[in-house]
N, CA, C and O atoms as CSV, one atom per row, in Angstrom:
chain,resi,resn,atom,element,x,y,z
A,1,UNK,N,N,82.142,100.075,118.076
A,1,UNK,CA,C,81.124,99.249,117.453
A,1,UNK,C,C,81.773,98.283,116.466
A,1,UNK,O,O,82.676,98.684,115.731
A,2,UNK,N,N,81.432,97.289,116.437
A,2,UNK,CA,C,82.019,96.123,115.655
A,2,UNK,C,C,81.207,96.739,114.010
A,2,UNK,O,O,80.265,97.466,113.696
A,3,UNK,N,N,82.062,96.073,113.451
A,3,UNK,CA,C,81.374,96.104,111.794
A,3,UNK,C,C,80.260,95.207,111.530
A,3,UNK,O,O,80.202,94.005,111.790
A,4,UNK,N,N,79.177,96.115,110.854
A,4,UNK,CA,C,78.147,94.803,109.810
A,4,UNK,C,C,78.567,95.070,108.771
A,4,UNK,O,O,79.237,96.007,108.337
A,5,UNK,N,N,77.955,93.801,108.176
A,5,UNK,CA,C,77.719,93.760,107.327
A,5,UNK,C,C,76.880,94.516,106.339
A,5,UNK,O,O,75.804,93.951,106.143
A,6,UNK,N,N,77.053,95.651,105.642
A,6,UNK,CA,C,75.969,96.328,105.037
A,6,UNK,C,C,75.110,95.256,103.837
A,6,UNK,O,O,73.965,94.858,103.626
A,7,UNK,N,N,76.586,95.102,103.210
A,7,UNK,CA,C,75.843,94.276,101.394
A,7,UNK,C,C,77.263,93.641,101.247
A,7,UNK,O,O,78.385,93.936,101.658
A,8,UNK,N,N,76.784,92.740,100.558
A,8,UNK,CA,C,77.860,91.837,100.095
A,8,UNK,C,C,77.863,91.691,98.465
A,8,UNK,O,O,76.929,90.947,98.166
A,9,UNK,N,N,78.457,92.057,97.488
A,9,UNK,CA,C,78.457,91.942,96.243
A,9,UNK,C,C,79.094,90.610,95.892
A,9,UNK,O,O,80.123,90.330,96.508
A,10,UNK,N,N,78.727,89.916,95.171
A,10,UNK,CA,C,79.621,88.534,94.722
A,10,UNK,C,C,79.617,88.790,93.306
A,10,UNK,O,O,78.905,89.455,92.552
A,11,UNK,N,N,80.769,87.958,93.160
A,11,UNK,CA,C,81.576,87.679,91.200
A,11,UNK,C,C,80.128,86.654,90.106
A,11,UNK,O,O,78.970,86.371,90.412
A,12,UNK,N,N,80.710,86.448,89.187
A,12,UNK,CA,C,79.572,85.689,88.710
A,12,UNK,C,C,80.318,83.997,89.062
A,12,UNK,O,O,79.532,83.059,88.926
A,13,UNK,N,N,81.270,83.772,89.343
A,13,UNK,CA,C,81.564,82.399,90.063
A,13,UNK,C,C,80.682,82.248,91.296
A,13,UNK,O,O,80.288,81.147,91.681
A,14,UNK,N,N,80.359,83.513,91.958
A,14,UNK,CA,C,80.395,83.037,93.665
A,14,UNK,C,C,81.470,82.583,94.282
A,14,UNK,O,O,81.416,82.163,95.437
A,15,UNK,N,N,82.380,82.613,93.698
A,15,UNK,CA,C,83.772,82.532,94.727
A,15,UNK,C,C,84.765,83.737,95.152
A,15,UNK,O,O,85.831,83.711,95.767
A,16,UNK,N,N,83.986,84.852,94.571
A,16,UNK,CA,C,84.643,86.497,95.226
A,16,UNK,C,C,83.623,86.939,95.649
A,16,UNK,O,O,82.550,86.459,95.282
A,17,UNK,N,N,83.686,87.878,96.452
A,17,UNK,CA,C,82.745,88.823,96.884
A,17,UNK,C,C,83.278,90.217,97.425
A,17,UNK,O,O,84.331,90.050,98.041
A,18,UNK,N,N,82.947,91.288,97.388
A,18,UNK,CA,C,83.335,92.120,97.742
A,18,UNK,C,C,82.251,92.441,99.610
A,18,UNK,O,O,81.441,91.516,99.655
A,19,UNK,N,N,82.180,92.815,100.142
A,19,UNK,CA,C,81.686,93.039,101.693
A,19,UNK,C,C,81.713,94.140,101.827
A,19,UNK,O,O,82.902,94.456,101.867
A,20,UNK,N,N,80.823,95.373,101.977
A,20,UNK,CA,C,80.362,96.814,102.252
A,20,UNK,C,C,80.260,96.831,104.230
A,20,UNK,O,O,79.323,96.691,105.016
A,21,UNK,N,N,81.148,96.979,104.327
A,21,UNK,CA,C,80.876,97.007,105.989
A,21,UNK,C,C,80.359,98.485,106.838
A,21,UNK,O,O,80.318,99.591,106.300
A,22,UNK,N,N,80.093,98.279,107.868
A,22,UNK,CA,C,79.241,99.793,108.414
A,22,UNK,C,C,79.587,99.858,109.627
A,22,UNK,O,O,79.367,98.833,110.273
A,23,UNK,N,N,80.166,100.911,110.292
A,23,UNK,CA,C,80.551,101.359,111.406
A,23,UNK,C,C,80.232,103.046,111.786
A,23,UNK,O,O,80.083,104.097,111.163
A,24,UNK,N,N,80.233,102.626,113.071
A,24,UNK,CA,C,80.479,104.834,113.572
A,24,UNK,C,C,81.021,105.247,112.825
A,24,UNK,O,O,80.405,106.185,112.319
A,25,UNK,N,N,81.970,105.069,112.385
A,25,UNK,CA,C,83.589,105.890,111.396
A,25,UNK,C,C,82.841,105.946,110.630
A,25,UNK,O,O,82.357,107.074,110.723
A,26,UNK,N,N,82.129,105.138,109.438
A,26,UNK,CA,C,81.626,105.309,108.247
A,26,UNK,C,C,81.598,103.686,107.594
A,26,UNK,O,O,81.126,102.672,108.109
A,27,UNK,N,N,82.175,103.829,106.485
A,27,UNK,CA,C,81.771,103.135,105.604
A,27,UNK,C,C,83.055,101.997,104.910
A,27,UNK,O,O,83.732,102.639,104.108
A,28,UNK,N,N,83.422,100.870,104.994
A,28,UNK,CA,C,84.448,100.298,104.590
A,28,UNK,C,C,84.348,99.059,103.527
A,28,UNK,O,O,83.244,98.517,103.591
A,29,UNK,N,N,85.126,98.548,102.679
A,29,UNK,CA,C,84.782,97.897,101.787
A,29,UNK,C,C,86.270,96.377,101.985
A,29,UNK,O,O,87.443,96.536,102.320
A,30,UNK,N,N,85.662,95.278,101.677
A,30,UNK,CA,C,87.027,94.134,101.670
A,30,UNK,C,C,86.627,93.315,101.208
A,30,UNK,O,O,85.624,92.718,101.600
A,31,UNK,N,N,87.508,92.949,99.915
A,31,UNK,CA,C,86.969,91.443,99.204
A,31,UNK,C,C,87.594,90.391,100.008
A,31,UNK,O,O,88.606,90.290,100.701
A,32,UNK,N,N,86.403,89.486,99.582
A,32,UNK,CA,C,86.875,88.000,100.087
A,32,UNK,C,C,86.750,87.155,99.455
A,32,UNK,O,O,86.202,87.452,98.394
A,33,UNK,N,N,87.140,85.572,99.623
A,33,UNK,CA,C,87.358,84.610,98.458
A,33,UNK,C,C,87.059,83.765,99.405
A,33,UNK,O,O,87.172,84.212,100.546
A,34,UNK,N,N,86.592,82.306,99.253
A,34,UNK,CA,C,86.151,80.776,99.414
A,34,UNK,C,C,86.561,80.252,97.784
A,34,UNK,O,O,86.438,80.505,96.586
A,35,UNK,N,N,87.314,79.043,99.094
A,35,UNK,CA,C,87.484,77.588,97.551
A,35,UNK,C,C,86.329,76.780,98.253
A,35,UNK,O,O,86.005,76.864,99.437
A,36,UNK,N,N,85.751,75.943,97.238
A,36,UNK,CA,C,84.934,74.994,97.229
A,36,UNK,C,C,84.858,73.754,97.603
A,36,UNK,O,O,83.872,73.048,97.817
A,37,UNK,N,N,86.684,73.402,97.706
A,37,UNK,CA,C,87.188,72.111,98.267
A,37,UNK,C,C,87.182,72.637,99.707
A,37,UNK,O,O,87.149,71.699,100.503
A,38,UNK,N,N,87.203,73.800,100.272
A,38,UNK,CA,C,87.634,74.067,101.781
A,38,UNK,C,C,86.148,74.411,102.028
A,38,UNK,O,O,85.279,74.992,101.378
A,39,UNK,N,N,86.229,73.678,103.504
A,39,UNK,CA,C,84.835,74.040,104.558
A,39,UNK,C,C,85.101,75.022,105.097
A,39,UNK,O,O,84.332,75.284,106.022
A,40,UNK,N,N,86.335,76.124,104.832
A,40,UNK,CA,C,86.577,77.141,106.056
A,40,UNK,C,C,85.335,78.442,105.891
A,40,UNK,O,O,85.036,79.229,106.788
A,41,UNK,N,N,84.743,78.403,104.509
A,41,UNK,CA,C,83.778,79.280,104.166
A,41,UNK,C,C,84.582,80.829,103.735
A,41,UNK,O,O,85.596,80.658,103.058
A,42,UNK,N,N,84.293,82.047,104.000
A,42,UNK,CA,C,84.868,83.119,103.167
A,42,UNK,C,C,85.751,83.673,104.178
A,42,UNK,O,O,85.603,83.736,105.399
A,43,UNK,N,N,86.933,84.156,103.246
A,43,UNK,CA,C,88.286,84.954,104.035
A,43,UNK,C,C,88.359,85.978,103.151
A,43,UNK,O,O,87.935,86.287,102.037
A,44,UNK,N,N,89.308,86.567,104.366
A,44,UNK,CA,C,89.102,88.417,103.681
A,44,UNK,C,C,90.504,88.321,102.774
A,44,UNK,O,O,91.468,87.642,103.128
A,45,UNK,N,N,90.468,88.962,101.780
A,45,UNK,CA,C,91.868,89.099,101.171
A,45,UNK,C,C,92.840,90.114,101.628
A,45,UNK,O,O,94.067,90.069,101.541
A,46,UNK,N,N,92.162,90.944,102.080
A,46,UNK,CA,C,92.771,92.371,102.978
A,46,UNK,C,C,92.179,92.699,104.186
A,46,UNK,O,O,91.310,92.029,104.742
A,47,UNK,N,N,92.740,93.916,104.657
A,47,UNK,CA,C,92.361,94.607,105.969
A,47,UNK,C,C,91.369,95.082,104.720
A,47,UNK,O,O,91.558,95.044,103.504
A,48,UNK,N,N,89.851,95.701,105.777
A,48,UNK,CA,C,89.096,96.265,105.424
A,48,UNK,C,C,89.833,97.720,104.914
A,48,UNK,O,O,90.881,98.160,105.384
A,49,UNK,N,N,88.996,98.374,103.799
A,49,UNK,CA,C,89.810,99.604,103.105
A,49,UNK,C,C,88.507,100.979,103.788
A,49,UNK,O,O,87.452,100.487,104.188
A,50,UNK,N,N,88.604,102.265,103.870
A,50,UNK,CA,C,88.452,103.048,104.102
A,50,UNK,C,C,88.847,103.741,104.801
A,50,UNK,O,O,90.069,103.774,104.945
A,51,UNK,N,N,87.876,104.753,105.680
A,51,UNK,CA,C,86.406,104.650,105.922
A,51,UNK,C,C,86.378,105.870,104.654
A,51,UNK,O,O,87.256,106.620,104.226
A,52,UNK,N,N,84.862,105.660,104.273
A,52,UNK,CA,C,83.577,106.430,103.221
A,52,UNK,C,C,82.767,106.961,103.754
A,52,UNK,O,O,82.749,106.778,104.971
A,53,UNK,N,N,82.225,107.422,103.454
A,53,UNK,CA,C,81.115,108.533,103.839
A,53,UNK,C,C,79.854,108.053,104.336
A,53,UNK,O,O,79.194,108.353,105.331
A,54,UNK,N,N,79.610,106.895,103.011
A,54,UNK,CA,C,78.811,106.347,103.423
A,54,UNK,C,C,78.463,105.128,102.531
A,54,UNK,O,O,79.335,105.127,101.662
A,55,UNK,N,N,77.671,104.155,102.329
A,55,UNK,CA,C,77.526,102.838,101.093
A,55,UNK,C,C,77.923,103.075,99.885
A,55,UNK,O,O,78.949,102.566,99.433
A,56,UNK,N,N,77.111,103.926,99.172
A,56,UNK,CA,C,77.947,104.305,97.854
A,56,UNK,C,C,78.896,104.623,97.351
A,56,UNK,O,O,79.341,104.469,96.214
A,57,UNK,N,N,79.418,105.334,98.663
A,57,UNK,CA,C,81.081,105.936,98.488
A,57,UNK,C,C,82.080,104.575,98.254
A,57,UNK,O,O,82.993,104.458,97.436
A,58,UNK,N,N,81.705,103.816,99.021
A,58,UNK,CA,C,82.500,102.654,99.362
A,58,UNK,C,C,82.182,101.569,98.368
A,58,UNK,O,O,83.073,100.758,98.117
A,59,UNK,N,N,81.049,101.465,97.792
A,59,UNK,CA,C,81.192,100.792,96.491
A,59,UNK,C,C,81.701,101.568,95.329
A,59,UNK,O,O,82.276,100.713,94.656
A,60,UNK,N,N,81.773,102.320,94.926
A,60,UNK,CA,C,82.157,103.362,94.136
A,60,UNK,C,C,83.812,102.903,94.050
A,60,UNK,O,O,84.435,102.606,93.031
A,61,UNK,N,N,84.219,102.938,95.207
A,61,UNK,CA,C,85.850,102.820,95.662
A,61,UNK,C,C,86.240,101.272,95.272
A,61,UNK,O,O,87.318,100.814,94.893
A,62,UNK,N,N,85.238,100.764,95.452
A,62,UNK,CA,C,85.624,99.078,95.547
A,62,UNK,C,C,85.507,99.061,94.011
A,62,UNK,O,O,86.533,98.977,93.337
A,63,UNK,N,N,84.341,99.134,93.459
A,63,UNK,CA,C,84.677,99.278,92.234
A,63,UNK,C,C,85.788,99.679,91.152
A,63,UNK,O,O,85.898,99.338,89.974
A,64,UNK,N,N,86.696,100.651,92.078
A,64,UNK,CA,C,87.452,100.736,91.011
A,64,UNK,C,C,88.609,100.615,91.047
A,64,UNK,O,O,89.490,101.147,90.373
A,65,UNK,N,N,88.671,99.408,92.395
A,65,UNK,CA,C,89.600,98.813,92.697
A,65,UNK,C,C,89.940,97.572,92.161
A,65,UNK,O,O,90.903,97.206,91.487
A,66,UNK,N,N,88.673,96.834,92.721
A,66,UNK,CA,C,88.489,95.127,92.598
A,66,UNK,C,C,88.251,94.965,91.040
A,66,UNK,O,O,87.544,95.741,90.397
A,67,UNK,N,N,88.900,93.896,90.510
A,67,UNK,CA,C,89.399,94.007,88.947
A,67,UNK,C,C,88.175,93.267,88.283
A,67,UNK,O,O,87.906,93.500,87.105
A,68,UNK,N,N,87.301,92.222,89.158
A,68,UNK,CA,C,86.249,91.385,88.789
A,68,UNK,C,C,85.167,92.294,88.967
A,68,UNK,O,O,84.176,91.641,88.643
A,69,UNK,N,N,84.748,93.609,89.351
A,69,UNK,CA,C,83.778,94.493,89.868
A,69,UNK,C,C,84.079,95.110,88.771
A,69,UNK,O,O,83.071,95.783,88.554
A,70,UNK,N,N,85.053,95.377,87.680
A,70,UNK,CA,C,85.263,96.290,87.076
A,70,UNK,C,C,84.986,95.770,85.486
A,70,UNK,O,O,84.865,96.343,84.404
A,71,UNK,N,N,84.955,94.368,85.951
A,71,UNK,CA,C,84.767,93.557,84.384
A,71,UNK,C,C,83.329,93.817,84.256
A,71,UNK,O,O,82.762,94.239,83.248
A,72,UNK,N,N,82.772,93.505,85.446
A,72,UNK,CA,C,81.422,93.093,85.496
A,72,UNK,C,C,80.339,93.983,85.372
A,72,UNK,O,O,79.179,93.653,85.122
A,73,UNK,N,N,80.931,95.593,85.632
A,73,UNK,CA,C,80.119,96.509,85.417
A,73,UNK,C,C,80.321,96.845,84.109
A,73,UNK,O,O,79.491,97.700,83.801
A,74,UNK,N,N,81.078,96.554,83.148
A,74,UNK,CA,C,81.633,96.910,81.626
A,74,UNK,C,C,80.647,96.555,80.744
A,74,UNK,O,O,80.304,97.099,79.695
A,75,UNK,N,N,80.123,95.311,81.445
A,75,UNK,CA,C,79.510,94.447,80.988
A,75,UNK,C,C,77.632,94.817,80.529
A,75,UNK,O,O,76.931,93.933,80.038
């Protein structure tokens, strides 16, 4: 099964986002970035990370990975 998209979390720029993806396996998480001068729209910064259990697991993880997810919940 290909990945969805579960949820997509974005930065307060809108130029990060983190991506909650969903598969048979479970649950996977991968930030991505867009510049504003480029039409290419959003790229992944990594291979997708997991698999999780399930959504929360995988934000949970992303969270305390991704350094802008970590400002932002401080907050």
């Amino acid at each position: 099964m290909k990945p969805v998209v579960m949820r997509s979390i974005n930065d307060a720029t809108g130029q990060r986002c983190v991506d909650i993806l969903g598969t048979d396996g479970g649950a996977y998480w991968s930030e991505c970035r867009r510049d504003p001068e480029d039409a290419h729209g959003w790229r992944r910064l990594d291979a997708p990370r997991g698999p999780y259990a399930d959504e929360t697991a995988a934000v949970l993880a992303a969270r305390g990975a991704v350094g802008w997810m970590r400002m932002e919940s401080d907050g």
